[in-house]
TIBA-45574 format. One record per atom (N, C-alpha, C): y, z, x. Coordinates in steps of 0.05 Angstrom, whole numbers, padded with zeros to 5 digits, always signed. Layout:
<pators>
YZX ...
</pators>
This chain:
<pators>
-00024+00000+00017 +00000+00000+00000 +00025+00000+00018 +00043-00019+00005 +00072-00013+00024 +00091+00004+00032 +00102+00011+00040 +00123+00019+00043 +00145+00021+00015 +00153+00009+00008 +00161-00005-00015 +00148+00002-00050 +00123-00006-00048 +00099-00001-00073 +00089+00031-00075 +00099+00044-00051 +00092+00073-00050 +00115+00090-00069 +00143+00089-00057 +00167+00091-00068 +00163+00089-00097 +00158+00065-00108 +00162+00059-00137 +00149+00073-00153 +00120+00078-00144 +00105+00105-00160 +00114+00131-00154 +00123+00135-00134 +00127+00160-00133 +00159+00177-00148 +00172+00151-00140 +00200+00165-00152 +00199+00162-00180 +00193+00150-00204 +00187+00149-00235 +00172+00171-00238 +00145+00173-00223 +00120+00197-00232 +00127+00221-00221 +00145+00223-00205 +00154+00251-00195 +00176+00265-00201 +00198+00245-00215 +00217+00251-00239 +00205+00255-00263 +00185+00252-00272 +00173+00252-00295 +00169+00271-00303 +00140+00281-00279 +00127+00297-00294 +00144+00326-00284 +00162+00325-00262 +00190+00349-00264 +00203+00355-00281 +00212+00323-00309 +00223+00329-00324 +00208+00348-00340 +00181+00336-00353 +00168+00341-00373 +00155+00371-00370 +00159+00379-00344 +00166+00409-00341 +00177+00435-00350 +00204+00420-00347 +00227+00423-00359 +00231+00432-00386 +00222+00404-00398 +00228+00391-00421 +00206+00416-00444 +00183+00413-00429 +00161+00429-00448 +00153+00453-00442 +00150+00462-00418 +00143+00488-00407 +00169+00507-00408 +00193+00502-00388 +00208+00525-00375 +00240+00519-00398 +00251+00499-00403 +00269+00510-00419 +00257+00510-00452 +00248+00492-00461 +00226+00489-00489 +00242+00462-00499 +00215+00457-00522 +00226+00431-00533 +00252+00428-00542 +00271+00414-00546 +00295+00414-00558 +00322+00427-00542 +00305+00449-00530 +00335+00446-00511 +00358+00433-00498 +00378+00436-00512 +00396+00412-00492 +00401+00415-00462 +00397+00442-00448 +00396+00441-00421 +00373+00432-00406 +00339+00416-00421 +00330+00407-00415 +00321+00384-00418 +00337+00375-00437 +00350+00340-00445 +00372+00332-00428 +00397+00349-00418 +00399+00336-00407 +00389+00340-00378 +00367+00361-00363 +00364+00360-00342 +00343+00328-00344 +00333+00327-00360 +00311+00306-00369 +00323+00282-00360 +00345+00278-00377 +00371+00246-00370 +00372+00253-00349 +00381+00274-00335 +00391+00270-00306 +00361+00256-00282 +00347+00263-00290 +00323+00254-00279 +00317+00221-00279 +00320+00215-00303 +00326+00192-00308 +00342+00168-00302 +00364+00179-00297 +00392+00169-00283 +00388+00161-00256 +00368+00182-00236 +00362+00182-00203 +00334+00161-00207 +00323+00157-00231 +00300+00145-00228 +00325+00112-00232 +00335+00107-00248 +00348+00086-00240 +00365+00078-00227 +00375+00101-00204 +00391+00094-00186 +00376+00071-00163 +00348+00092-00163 +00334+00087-00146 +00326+00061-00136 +00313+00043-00175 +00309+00023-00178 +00339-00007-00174 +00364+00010-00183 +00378-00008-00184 +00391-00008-00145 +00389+00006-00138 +00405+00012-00111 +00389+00024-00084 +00366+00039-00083 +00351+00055-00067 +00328+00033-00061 +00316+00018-00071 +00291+00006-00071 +00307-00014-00053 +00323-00026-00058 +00330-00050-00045 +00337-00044-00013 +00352-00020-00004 +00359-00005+00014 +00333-00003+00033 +00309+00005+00024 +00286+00003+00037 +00277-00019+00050 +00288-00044+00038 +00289-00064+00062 +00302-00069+00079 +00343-00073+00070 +00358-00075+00080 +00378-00059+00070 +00389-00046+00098 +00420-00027+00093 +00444-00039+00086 +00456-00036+00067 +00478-00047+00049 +00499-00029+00047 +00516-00021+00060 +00542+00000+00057 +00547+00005+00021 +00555-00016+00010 +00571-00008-00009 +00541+00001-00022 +00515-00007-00018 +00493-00004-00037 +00487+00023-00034 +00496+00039-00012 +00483+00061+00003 +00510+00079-00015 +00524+00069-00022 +00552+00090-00022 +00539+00096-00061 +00538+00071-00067 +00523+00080-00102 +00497+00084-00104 +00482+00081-00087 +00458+00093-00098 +00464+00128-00086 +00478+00141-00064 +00474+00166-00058 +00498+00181-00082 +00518+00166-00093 +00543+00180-00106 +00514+00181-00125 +00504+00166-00138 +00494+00163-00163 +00468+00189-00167 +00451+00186-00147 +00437+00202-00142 +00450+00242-00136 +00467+00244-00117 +00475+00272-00112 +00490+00280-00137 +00507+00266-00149 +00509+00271-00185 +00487+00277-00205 +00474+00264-00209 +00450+00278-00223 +00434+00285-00216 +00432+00301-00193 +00412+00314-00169 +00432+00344-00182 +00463+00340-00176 +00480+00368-00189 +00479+00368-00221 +00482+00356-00239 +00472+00360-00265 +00456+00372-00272 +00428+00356-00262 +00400+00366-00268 +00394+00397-00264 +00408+00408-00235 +00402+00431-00227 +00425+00446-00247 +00444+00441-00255 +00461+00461-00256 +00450+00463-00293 +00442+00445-00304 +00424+00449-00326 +00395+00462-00325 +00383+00459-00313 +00363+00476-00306 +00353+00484-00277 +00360+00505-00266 +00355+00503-00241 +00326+00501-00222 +00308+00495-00247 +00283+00493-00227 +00272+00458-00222 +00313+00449-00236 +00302+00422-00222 +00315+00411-00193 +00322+00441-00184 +00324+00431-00147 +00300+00416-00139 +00279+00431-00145 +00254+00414-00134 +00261+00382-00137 +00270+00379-00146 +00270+00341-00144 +00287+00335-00109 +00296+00361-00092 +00301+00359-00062 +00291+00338-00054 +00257+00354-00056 +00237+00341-00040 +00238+00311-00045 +00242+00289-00066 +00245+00274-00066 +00263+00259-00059 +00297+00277-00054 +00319+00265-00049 +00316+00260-00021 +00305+00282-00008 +00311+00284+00025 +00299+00264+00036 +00266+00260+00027 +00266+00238+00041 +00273+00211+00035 +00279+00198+00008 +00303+00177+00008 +00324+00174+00020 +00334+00195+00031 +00364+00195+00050 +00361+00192+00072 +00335+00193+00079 +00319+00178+00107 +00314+00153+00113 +00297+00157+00093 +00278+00120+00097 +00310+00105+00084 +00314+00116+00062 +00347+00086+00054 +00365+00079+00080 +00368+00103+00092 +00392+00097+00116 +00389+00091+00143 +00356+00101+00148 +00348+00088+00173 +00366+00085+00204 +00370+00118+00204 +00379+00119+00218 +00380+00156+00222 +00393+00164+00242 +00398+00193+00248 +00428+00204+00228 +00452+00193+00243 +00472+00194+00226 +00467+00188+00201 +00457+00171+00190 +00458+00167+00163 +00438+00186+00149 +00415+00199+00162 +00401+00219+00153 +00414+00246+00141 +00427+00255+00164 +00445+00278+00162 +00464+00281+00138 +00475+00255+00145 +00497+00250+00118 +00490+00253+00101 +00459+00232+00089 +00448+00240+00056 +00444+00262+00057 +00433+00283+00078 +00422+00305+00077 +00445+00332+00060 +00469+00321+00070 +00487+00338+00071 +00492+00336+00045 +00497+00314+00031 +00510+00304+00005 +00487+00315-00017 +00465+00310-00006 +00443+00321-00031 +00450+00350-00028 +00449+00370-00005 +00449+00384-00001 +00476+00403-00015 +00502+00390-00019 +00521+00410-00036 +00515+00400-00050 +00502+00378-00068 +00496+00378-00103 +00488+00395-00105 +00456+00405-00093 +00449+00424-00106 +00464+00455-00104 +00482+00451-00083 +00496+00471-00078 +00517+00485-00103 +00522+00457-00117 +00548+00451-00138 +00531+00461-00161 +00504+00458-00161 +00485+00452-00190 +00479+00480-00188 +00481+00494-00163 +00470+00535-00176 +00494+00539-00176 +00518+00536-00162 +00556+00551-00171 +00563+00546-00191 +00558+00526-00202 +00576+00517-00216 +00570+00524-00250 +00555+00526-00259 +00548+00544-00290 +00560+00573-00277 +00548+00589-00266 +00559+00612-00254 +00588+00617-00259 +00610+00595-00251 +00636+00588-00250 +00647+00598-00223 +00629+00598-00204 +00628+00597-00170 +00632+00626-00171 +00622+00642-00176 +00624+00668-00178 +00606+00672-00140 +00612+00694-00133 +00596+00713-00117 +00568+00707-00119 +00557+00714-00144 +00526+00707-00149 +00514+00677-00143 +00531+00661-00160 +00523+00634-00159 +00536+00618-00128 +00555+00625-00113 +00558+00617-00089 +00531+00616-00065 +00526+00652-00067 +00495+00656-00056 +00476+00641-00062 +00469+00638-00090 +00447+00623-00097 +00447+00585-00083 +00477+00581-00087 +00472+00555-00079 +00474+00546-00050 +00481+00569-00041 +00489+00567-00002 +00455+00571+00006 +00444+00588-00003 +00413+00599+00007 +00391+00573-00005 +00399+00558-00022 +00378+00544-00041 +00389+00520-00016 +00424+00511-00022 +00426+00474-00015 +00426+00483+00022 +00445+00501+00027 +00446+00516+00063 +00406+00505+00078 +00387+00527+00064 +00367+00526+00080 +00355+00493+00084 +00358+00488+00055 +00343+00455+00048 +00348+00443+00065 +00384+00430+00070 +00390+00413+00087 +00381+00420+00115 +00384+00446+00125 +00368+00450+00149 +00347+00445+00155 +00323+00448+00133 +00305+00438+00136 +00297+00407+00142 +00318+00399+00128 +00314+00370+00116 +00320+00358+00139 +00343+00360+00151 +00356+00352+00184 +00339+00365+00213 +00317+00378+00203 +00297+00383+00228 +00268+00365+00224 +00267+00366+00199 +00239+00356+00199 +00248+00317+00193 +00269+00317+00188 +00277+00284+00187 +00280+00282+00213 +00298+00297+00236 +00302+00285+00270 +00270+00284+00278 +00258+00303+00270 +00227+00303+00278 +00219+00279+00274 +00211+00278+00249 +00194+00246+00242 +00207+00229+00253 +00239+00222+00251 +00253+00199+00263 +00243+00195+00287 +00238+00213+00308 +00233+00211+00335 +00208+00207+00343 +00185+00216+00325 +00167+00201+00327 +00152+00177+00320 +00172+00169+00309 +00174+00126+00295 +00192+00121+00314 +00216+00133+00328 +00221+00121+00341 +00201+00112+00370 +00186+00135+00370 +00176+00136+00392 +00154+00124+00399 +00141+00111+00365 +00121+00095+00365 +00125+00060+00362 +00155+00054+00350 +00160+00037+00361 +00162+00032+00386 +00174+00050+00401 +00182+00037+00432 +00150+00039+00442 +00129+00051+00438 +00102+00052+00454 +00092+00017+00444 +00097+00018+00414 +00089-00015+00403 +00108-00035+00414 +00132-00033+00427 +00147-00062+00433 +00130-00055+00470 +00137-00025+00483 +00117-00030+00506 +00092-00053+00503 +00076-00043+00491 +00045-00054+00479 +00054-00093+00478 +00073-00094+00464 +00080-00124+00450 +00092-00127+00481 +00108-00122+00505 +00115-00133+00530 +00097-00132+00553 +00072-00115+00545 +00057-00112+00567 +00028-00133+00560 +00017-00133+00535 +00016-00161+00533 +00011-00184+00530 +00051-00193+00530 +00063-00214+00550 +00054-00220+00570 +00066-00192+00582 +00066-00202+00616 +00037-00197+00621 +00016-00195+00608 -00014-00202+00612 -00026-00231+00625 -00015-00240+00587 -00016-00266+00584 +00003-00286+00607 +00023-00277+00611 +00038-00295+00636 +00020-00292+00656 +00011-00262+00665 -00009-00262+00691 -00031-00282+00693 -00044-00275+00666 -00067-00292+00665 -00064-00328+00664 -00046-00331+00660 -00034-00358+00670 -00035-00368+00689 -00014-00345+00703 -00005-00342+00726 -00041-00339+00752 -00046-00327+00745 -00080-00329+00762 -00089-00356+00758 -00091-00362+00730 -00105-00391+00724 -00093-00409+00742 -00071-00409+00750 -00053-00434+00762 -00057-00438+00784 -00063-00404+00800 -00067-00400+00822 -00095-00401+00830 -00111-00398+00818 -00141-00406+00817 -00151-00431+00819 -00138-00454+00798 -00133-00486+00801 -00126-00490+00824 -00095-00481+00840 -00087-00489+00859 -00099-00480+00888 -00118-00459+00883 -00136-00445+00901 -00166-00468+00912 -00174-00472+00880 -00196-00495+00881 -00187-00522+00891 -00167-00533+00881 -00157-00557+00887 -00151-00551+00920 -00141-00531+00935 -00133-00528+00956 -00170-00535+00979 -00185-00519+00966 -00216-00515+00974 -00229-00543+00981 -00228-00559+00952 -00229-00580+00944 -00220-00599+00968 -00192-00601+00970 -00178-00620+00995 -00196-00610+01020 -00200-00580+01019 -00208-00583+01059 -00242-00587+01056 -00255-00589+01043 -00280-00590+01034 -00287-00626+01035 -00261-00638+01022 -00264-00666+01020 -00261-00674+01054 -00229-00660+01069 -00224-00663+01101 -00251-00656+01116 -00261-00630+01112 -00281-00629+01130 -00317-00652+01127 -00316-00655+01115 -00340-00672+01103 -00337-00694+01107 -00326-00710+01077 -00325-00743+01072 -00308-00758+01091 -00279-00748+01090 -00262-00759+01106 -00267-00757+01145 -00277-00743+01144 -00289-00739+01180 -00318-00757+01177 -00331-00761+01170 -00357-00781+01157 -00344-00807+01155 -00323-00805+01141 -00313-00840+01138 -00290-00853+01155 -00292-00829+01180 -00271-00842+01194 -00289-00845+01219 -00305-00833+01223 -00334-00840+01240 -00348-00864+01229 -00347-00868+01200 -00365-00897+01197 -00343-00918+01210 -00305-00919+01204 -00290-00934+01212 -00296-00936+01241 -00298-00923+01249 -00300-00931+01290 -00322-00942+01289 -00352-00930+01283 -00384-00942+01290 -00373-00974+01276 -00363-00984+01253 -00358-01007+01246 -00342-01024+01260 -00318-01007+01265 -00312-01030+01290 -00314-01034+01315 -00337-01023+01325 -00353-01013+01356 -00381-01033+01341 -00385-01045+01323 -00407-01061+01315 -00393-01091+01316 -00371-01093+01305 -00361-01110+01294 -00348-01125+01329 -00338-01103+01341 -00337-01112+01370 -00358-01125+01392 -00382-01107+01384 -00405-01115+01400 -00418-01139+01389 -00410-01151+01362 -00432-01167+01363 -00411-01199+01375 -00381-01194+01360 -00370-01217+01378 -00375-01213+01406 -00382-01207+01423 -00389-01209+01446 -00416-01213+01459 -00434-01214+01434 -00452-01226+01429 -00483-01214+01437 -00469-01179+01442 -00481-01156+01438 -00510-01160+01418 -00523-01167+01414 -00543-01161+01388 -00555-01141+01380 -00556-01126+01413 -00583-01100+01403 -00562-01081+01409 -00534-01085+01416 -00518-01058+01417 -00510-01054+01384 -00503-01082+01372 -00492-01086+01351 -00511-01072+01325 -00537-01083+01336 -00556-01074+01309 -00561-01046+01313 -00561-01023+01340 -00559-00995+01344 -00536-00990+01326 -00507-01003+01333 -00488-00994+01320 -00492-00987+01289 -00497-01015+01276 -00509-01010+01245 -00527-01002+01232 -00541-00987+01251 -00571-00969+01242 -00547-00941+01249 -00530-00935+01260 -00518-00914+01270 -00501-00910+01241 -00484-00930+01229 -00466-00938+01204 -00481-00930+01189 -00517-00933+01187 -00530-00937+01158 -00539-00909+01150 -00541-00897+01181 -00553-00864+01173 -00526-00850+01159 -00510-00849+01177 -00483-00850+01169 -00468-00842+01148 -00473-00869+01140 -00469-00871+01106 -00487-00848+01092 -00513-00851+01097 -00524-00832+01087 -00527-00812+01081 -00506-00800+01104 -00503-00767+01117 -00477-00766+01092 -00458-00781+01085 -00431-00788+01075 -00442-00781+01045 -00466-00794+01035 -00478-00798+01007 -00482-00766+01002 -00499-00760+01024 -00510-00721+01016 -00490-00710+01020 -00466-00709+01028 -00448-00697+01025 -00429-00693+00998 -00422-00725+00989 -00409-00728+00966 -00429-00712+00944 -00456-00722+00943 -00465-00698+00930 -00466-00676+00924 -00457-00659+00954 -00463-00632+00957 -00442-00624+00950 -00409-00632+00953 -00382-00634+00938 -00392-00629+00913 -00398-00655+00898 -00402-00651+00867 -00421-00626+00864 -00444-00621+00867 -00454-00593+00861 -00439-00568+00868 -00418-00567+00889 -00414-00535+00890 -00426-00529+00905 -00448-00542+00926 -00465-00531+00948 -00457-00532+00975 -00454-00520+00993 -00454-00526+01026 -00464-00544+01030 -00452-00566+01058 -00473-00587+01066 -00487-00579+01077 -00494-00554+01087 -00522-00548+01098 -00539-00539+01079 -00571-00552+01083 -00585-00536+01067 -00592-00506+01062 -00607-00491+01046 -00602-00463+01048 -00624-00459+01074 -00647-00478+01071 -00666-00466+01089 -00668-00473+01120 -00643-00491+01121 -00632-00499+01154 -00620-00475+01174 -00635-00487+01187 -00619-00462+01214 -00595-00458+01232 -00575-00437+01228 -00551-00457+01238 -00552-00471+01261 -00576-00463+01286 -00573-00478+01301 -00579-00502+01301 -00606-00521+01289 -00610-00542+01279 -00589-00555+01272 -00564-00540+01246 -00545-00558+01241 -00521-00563+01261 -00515-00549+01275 -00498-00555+01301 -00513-00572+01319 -00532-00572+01325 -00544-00598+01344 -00544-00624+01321 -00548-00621+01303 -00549-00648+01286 -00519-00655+01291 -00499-00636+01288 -00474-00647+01279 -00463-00656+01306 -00470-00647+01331 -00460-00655+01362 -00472-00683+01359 -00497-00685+01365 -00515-00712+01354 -00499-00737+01350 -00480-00727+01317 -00477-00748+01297 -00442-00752+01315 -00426-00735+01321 -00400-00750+01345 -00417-00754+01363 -00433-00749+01387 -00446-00767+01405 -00442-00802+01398 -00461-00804+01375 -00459-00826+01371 -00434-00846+01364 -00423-00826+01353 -00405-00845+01331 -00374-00840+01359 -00377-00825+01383 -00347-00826+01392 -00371-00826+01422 -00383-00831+01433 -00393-00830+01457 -00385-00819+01472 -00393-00789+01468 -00382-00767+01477 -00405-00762+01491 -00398-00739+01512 -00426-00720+01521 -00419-00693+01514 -00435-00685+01505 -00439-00653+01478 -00448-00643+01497 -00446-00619+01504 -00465-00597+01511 -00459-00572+01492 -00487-00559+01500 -00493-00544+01475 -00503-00515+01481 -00483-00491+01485 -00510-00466+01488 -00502-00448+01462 -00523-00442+01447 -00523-00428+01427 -00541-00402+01430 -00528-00383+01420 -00546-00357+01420 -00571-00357+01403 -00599-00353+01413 -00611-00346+01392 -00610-00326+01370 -00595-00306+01376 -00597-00281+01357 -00571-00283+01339 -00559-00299+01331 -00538-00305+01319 -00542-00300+01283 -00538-00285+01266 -00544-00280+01247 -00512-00285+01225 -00514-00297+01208 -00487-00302+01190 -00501-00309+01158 -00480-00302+01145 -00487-00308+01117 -00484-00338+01113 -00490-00347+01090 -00492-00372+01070 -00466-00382+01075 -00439-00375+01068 -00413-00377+01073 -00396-00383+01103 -00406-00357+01114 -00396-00356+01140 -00402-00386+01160 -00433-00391+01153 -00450-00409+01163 -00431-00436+01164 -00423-00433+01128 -00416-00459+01131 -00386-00455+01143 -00370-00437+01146 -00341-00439+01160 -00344-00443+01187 -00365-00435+01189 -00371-00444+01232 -00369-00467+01231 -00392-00483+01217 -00400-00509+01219 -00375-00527+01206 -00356-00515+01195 -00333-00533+01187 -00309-00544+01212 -00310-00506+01228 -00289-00509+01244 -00300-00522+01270 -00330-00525+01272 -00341-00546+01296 -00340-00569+01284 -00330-00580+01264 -00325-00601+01252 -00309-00616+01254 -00289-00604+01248 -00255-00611+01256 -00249-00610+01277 -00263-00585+01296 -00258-00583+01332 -00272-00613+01344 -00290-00615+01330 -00299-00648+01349 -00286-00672+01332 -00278-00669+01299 -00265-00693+01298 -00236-00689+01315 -00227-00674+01315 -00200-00673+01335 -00205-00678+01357 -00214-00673+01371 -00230-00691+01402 -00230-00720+01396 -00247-00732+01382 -00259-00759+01376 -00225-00770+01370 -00209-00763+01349 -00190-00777+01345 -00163-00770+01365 -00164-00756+01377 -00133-00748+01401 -00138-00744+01427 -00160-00725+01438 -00158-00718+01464 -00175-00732+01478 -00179-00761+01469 -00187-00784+01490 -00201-00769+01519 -00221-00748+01511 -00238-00732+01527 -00275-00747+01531 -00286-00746+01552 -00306-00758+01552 -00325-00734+01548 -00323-00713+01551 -00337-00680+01547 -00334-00668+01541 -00347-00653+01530 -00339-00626+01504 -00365-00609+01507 -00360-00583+01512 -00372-00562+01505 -00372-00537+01486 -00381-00542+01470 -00393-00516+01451 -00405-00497+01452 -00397-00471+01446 -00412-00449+01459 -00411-00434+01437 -00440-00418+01424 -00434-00410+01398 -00450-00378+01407 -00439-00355+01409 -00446-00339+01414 -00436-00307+01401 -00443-00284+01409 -00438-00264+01394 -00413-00246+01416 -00395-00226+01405 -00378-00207+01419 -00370-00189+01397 -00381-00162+01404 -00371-00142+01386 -00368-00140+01355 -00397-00147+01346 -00396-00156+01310 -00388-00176+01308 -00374-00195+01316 -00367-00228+01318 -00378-00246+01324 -00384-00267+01309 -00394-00286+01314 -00381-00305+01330 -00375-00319+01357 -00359-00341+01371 -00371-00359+01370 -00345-00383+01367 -00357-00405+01370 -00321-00410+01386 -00334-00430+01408 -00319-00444+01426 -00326-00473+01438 -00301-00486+01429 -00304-00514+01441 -00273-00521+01452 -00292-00532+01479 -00275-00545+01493 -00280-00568+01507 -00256-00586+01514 -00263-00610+01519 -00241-00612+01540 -00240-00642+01558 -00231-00650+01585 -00214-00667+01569 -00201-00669+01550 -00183-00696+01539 -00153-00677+01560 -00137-00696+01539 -00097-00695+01547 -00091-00674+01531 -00103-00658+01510 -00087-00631+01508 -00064-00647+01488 -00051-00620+01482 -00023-00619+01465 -00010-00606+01465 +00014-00602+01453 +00038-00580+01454 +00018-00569+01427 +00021-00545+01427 +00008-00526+01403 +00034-00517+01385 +00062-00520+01403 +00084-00512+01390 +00092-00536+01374 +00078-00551+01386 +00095-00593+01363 +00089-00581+01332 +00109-00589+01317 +00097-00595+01293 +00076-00610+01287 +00052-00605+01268 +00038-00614+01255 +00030-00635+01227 +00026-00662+01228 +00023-00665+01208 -00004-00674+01191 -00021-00670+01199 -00046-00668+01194 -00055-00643+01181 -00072-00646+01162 -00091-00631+01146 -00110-00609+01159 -00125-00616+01184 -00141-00606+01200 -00143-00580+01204 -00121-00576+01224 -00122-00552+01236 -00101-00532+01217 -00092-00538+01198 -00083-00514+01170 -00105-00506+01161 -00118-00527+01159 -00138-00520+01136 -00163-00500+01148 -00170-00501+01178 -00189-00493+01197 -00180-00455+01192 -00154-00460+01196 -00135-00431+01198 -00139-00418+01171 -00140-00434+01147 -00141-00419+01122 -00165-00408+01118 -00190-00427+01125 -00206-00423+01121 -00216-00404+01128 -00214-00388+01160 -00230-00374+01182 -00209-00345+01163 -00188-00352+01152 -00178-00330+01156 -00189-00320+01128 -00193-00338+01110 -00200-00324+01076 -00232-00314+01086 -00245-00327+01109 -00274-00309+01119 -00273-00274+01128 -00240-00273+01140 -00239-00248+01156 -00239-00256+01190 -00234-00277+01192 -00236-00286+01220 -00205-00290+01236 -00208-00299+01253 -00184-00309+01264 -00188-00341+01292 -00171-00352+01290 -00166-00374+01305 -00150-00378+01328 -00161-00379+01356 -00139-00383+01379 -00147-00408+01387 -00129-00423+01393 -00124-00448+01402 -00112-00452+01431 -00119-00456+01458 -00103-00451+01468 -00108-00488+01486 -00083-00498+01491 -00077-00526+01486 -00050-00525+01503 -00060-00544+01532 -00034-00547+01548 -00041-00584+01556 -00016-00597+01553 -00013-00625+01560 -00029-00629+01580 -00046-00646+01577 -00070-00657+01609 -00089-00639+01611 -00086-00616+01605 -00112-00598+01609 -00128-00585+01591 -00135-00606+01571 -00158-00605+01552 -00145-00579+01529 -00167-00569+01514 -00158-00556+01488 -00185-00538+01490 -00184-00510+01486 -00205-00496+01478 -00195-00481+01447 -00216-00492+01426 -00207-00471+01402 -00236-00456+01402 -00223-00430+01393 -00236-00406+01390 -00229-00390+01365 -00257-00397+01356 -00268-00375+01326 -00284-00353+01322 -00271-00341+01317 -00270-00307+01313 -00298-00300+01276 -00313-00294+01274 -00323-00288+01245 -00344-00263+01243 -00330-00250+01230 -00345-00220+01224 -00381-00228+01221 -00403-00207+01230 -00434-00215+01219 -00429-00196+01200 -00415-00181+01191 -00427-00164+01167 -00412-00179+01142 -00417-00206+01143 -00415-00217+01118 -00389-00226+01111 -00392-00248+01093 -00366-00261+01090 -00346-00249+01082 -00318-00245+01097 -00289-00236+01083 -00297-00199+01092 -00313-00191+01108 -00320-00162+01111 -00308-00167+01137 
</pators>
């Protein structure tokens, strides 16, 4: 029931059966001081309807000024005709609440009901001594009451609104977060995505570009069996390019689960051997232990460490060294190429992406790279498991 639909039964049925109190029990049938306490009852029941009911939705000055004149008038009638129709208080006080919706305006109805009934015990009396008391102790305590237990309730609607607009801003700013993650989760994957495509396909298809035109060279020269090595070199190649694009689309590492990392670092020295005619050397620790993850961040950043060889440091040797220091897994490669400024700006994908990667593992990346004297990068990765 509403707010609203509550009011309407209660102010008719609670003037009523006060009148019919009145009317039949305490002054008797026919009395005119209980006819007209009866009308007066009557009067506040249509104040209510014509001026009070509407107030309950919206505050209206001039509506507020006639429904309370109208009401504290026959609130003092009623009582001063029979005085046991103060009790109709209880009904006034809280209308002078909910109508005005507010503190100030509480007090105010409070006050105004509060000398009616003040006026309604003095005033038969003819403000005598007797009837002054009666109406200071009857309208005096009421309004006190009425102005403690109204700041009370007020303050706890106020106080449950502000917990419900909290509730209604917090959320909000839920729903923005959770956006806000989603966007960053997209842009997290998409970010994964790019170095996943860099470390794999794009290093695969820039190795088939050289073996193709290292075929395409050898056979104008009329090379045949370097040419046909070359394109048996292109065809695995491709192949290696095919299980990859797959392993992209699944969500899987390019290594298998039941490969050994060492196996896959000799395959992957192997596959630049061929494709950049390099000479690899290789010492790997046997006791080298790494998770599913980690596994594959080694094998990424020996990935990019030899495609960066193959494509810049015009080096004929490279050594890899994959070994353990202090809970760390190392891996080190270095090569005899021209080196670089480490301080140049960058515009390649590679070595950002090498750095993001090692570092979302818990690792770290030194590079150390002087003009003419080759490049050693060095990777840092926790064994107690990825990002530990």
């Amino acid at each position: 029931m509403t707010e609203k639909k509550w009011w309407d039964l209660a102010v008719p049925l609670f003037s009523a059966l006060i009148a019919a109190l009145v009317v039949f029990a305490i002054d008797g049938v026919g009395s005119p001081d209980g006819v007209i306490a009866a009308g007066s009852a009557a009067v506040f029941v249509v104040a209510y309807f014509l001026w009070g009911r509407a107030l309950l939705a919206t505050f209206s000055r001039p509506r507020a000024i006639a429904f309370f004149a109208t009401m504290t008038v026959s609130l003092a009638v009623a009582v001063a005709a029979s005085p046991f129709m103060a009790i109709m208080q209880t009904l006034a006080y809280p209308l002078a609440w909910v109508t005005t919706r507010s503190r100030r305006g509480g007090i105010a109805g409070s006050v105004l009901i509060g000398a009616s009934v003040f006026i309604g015990f003095a005033a038969p009396a003819g403000f005598d001594a007797g009837g002054l008391l009666s109406g200071l102790v009857s309208g005096g305590l009421s309004v006190i009451f009425a102005c403690a237990l109204g700041l009370w309730i007020t303050s706890i609607a106020e106080y449950g609104a502000e917990r419900a607009q909290l509730l209604t801003e917090l959320t909000a700013a839920q729903g923005e977060l959770a956006t806000l993650n989603h966007e960053r989760g997209v842009a997290a994957e998409r970010e994964r995505v790019s170095r996943d495509i860099h470390d794999t396909l794009a290093q695969t298809l820039a190795g088939l570009v050289l073996l193709s035109e290292r075929a395409s060279r050898q056979s104008r020269e009329g090379d045949v069996v370097a040419a046909t090595a070359s394109i048996a070199t292109v065809e695995q190649t491709a192949r290696e390019a095919l299980a990859e694009a797959r392993a992209l689309v699944a969500q899987t590492a390019a290594v298998p689960a039941d490969d050994a990392l060492a196996a896959a670092i000799e395959r992957l020295a192997e596959r630049f051997r061929r494709e950049a005619d390099l000479v690899i050397t290789l010492e790997i620790s046997e006791t080298i232990a790494l998770d599913r993850e980690a596994q594959v961040v080694l094998l990424r950043c020996l990935q990019e460490a030899l495609a960066n060889v193959r494509k810049h440091a015009e080096a004929s040797t490279v050594s890899v060294v994959v070994g353990e220091d202090e809970g760390f897994v190392v891996l080190h490669v270095s090569d005899d190429g021209v080196g670089f400024d480490p301080d140049a700006p960058r515009s390649g994908f590679g070595l950002d992406g090498m750095l993001d990667r090692v570092a979302l593992a818990g690792g770290s990346v030194e590079i150390d790279a002087k003009e003419n004297k080759g490049v050693v990068v060095s990777v840092r990765l926790p064994r107690e498991g990825f990002g530990a």
